[in-house]
C-alpha positions as CSV (number, residue, x, y, z in Angstrom):
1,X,9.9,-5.3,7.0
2,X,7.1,-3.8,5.6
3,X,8.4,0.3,7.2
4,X,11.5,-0.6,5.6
5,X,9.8,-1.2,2.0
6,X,7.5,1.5,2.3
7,X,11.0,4.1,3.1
8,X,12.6,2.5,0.2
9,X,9.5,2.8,-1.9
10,X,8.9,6.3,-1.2
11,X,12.6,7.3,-1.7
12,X,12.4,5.6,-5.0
13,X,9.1,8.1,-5.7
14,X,10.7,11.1,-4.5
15,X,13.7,9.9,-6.7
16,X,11.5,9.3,-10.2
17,X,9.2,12.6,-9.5
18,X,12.2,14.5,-9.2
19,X,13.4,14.2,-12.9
20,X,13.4,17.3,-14.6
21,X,14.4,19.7,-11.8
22,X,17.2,20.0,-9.2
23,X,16.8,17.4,-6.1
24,X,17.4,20.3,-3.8
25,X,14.7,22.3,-5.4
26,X,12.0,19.0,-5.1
27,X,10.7,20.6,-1.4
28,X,6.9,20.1,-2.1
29,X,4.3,17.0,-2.6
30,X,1.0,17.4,-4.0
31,X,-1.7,14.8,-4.0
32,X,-5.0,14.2,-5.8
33,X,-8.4,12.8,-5.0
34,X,-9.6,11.5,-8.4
35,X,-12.7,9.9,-9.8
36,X,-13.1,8.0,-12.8
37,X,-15.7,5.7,-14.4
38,X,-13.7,2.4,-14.9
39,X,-15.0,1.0,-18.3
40,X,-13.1,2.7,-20.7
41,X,-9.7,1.8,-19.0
42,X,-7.6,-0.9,-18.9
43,X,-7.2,-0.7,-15.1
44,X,-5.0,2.0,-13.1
45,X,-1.5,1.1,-13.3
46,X,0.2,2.2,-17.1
47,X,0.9,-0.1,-19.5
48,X,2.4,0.9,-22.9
49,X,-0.1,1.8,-25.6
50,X,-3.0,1.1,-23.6
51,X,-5.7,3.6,-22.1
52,X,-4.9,3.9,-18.3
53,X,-6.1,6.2,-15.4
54,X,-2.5,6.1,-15.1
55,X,-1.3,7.0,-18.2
56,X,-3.6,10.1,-18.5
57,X,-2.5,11.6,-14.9
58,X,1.0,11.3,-15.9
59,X,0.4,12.6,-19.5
60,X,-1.8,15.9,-17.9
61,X,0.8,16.0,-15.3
62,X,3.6,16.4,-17.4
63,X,2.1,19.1,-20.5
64,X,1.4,21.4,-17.0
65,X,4.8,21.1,-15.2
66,X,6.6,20.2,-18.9
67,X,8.9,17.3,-17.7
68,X,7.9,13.6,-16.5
69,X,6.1,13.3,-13.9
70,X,5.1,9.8,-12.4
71,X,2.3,9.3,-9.4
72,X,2.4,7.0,-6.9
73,X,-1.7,5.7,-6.2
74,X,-3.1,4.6,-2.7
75,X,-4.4,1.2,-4.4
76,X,-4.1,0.4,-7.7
77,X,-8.1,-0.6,-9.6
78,X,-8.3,-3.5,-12.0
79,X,-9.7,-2.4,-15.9
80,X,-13.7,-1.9,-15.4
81,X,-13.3,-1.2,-11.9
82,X,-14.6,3.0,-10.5
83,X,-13.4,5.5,-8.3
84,X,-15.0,7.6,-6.3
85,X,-11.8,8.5,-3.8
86,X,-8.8,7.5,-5.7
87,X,-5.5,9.2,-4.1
88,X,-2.2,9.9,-6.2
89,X,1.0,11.5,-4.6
90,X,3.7,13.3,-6.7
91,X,6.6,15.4,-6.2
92,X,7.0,19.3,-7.5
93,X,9.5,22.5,-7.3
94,X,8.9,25.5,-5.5
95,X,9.2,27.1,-8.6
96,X,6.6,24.9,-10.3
97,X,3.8,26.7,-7.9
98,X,4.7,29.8,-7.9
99,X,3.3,30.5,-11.3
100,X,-0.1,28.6,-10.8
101,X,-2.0,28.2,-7.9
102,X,-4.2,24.3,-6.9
103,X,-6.9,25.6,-8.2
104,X,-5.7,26.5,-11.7
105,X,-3.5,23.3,-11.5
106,X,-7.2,21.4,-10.7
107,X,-8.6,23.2,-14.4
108,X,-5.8,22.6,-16.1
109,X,-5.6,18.7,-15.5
110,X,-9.5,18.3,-15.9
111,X,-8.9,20.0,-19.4
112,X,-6.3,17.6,-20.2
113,X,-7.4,14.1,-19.0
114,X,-9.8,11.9,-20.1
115,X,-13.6,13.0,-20.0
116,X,-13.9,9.5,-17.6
117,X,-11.9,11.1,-15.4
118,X,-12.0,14.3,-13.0
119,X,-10.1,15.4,-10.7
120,X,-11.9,16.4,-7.5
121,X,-9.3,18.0,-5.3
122,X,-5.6,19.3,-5.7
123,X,-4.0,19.5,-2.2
124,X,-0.3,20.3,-0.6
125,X,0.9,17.6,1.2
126,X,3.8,17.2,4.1
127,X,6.9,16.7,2.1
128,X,7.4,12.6,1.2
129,X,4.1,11.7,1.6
130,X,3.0,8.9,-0.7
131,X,-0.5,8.1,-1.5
132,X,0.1,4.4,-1.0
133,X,2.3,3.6,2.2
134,X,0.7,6.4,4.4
135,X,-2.9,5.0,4.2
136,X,-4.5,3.8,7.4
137,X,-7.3,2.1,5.3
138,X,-9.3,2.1,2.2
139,X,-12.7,1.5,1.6
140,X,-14.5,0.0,-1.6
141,X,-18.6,-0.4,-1.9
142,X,-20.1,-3.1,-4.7
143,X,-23.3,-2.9,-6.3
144,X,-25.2,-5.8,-6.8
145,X,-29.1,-4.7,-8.6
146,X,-31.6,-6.1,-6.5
147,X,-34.3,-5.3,-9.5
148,X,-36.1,-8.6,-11.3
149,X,-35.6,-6.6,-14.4
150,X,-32.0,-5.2,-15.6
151,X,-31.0,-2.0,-14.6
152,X,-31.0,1.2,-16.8
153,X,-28.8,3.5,-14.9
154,X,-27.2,1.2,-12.6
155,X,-26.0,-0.7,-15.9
156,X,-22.3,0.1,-15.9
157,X,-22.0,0.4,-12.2
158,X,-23.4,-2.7,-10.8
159,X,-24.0,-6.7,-11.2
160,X,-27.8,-7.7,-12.6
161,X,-27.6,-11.3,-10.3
162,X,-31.3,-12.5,-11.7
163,X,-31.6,-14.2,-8.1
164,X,-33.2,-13.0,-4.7
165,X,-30.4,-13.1,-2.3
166,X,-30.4,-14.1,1.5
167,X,-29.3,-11.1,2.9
168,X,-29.4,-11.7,6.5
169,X,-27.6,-15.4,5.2
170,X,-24.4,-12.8,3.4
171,X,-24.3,-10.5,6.4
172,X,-23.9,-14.0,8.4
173,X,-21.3,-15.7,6.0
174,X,-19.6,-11.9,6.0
175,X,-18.7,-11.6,9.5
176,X,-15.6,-14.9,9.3
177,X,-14.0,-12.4,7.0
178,X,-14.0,-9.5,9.4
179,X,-10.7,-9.1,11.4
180,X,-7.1,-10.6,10.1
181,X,-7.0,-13.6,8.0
182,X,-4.8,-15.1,5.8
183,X,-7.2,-14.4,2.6
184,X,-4.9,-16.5,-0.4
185,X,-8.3,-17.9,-1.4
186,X,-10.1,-14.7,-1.8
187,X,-7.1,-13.3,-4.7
188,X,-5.7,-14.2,-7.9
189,X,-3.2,-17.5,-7.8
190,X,-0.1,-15.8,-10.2
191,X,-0.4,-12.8,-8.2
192,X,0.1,-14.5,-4.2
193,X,3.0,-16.7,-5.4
194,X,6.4,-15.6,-2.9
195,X,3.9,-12.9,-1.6
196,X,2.5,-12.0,1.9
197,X,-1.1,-12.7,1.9
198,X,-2.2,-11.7,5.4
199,X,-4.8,-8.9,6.2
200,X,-7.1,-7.1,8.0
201,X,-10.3,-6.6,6.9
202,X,-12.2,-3.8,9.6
203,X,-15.7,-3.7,7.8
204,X,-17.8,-6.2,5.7
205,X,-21.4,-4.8,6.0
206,X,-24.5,-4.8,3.7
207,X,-27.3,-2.1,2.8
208,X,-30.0,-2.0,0.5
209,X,-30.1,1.8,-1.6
210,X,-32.7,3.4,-3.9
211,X,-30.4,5.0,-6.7
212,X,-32.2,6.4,-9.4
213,X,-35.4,4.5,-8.7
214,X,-32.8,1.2,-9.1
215,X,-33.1,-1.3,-5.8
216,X,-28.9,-2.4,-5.6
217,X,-27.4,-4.1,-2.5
218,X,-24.3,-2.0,-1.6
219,X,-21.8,-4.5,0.0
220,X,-19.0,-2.1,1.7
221,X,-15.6,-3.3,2.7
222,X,-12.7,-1.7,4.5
223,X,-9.6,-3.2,5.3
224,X,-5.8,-1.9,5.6
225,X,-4.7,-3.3,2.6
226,X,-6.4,-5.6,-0.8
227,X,-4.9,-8.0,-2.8
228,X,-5.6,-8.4,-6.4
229,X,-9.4,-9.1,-7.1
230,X,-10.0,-9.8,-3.0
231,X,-13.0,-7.5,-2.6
232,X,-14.9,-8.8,-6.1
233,X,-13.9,-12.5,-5.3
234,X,-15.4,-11.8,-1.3
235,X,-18.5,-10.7,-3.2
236,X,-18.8,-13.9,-5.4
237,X,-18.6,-15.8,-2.6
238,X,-20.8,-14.1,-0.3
239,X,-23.7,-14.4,-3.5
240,X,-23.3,-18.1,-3.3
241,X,-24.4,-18.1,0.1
242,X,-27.1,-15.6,-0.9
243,X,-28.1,-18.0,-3.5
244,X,-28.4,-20.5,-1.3
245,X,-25.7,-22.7,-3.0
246,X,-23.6,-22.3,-0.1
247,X,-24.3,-22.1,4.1
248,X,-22.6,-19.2,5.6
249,X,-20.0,-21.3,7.5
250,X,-19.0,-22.5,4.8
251,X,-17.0,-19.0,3.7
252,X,-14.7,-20.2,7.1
253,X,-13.6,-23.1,5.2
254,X,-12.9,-20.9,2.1
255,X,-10.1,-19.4,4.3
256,X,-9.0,-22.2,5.8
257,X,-8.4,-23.6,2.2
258,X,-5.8,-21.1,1.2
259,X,-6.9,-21.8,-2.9
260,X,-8.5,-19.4,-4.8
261,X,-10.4,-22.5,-6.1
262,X,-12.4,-22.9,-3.0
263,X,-13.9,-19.7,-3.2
264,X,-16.9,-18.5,-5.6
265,X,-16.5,-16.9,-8.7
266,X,-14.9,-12.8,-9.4
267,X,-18.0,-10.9,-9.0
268,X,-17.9,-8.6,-12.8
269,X,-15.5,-5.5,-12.4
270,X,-18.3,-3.0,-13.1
271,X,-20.3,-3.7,-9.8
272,X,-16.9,-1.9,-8.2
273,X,-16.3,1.7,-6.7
274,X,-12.9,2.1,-4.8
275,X,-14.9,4.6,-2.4
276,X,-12.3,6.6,-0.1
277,X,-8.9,6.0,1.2
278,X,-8.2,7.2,5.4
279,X,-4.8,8.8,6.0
């Protein structure tokens, strides 16, 4: 089920991208690794007359090649929430590149896209790939400020928690979310209902980091797949238990509950940073 929807998806990509040219002449796919800073956007995805990392791909995408151009992203980011590794697919003509090389593409989009926004690398890609049905996995790190003060530099990039956390209690309470679960309570209600809600999380791990003289807690997580707000609502659960509100076997229950009101609150959007996507 799932092959079949990915094929149709990516048929209905190639289909979209290909507006503007010939079909027979739509023989190569480009992708970009793109970083942005969150906070000015209303999330990834577009949305008519709003600011989105979307919106401003597409927009650059389509002065360069001078027709629509739509991108396909390897996992769509909630408003507020960063990238570090962000990957968008998209289709182009032979005779779109033979005028301008990756590199020149790469300047031209950085010109022409928000200045919370730059895009890192400009590669050639087998033909058909799509940036969101050929990831393996895809990995997102949250910042929690470990500092009894508010951060400075960290300010827009992580959650101030005004509590010493149990560490060793979260690494404890992390490990019943490592392997494949049903995680319904760790997303939004509206956005599970009629949907699959099953998957594998590889990696839950914690670290403490010196960034900029800032102590943070860097919580990494790497799964196959996220649903909506999964990684921020694991965090706010996990910070109960480092609280000391919760034990950590308690976060088994959470699961076992299948209702996002079981679980602790959405840790704040900024703390995110949708680190790297594996293909």
């Amino acid at each position: 089920m799932q092959a079949e929807g990915a094929t149709a998806y990516a048929d209905a990509a190639r289909a979209s991208d290909a507006v503007g040219f010939e079909r027979e002449d739509a023989e190569r796919t480009l992708s970009l690794t793109v970083s942005y800073n969150g906070g000015p956007f209303c999330g990834f995805a577009r949305q008519p007359g709003k600011l989105t990392v979307q919106g401003e791909l597409e927009q650059a995408l389509s002065l360069v090649m001078r027709r629509p151009v739509e991108v396909v992203c390897s996992g769509r980011t909630d408003a507020g929430v960063h990238a570090l590794g962000q990957v968008v697919s998209f289709n182009v003509s032979v005779k779109e590149l033979e005028s301008r090389s990756l590199y020149s593409l790469r300047r031209s989009l950085n010109a022409l896209t928000h200045e919370d926004i730059t895009v890192r690398t400009v590669e050639e890609r087998e033909p058909g790939f799509s940036a969101r049905f050929d990831a393996q996995w895809r990995e997102y790190h949250y910042h929690i400020c470990l500092d009894d003060t508010p951060p400075l530099f960290m300010r827009d990039f992580s959650w101030f928690v005004h509590a010493d956390l149990d560490i060793p209690a979260m690494q404890q309470a992390a490990r019943y979310l490592e392997g494949e679960h049903d995680f319904k309570s760790f997303c939004m209600a509206a956005s599970a209902v009629g949907k699959p809600t099953c998957r594998n999380v590889h990696e839950i791990s914690l670290s403490r980091e010196t960034i900029m003289g800032e102590e943070v807690l860097t919580i990494k997580v790497v799964g196959n797949a996220f649903l909506h707000s999964m990684v921020r609502t694991i965090v706010g659960t996990l910070v109960m238990v480092g609280r000391g509100l919760r034990k950590p076997e308690w976060v088994s229950k959470v699961l076992e509950a299948c209702d996002r009101t079981a679980a602790g609150e959405n840790a704040p959007a900024a703390g995110l940073v949708f680190w790297k996507v594996q293909y």
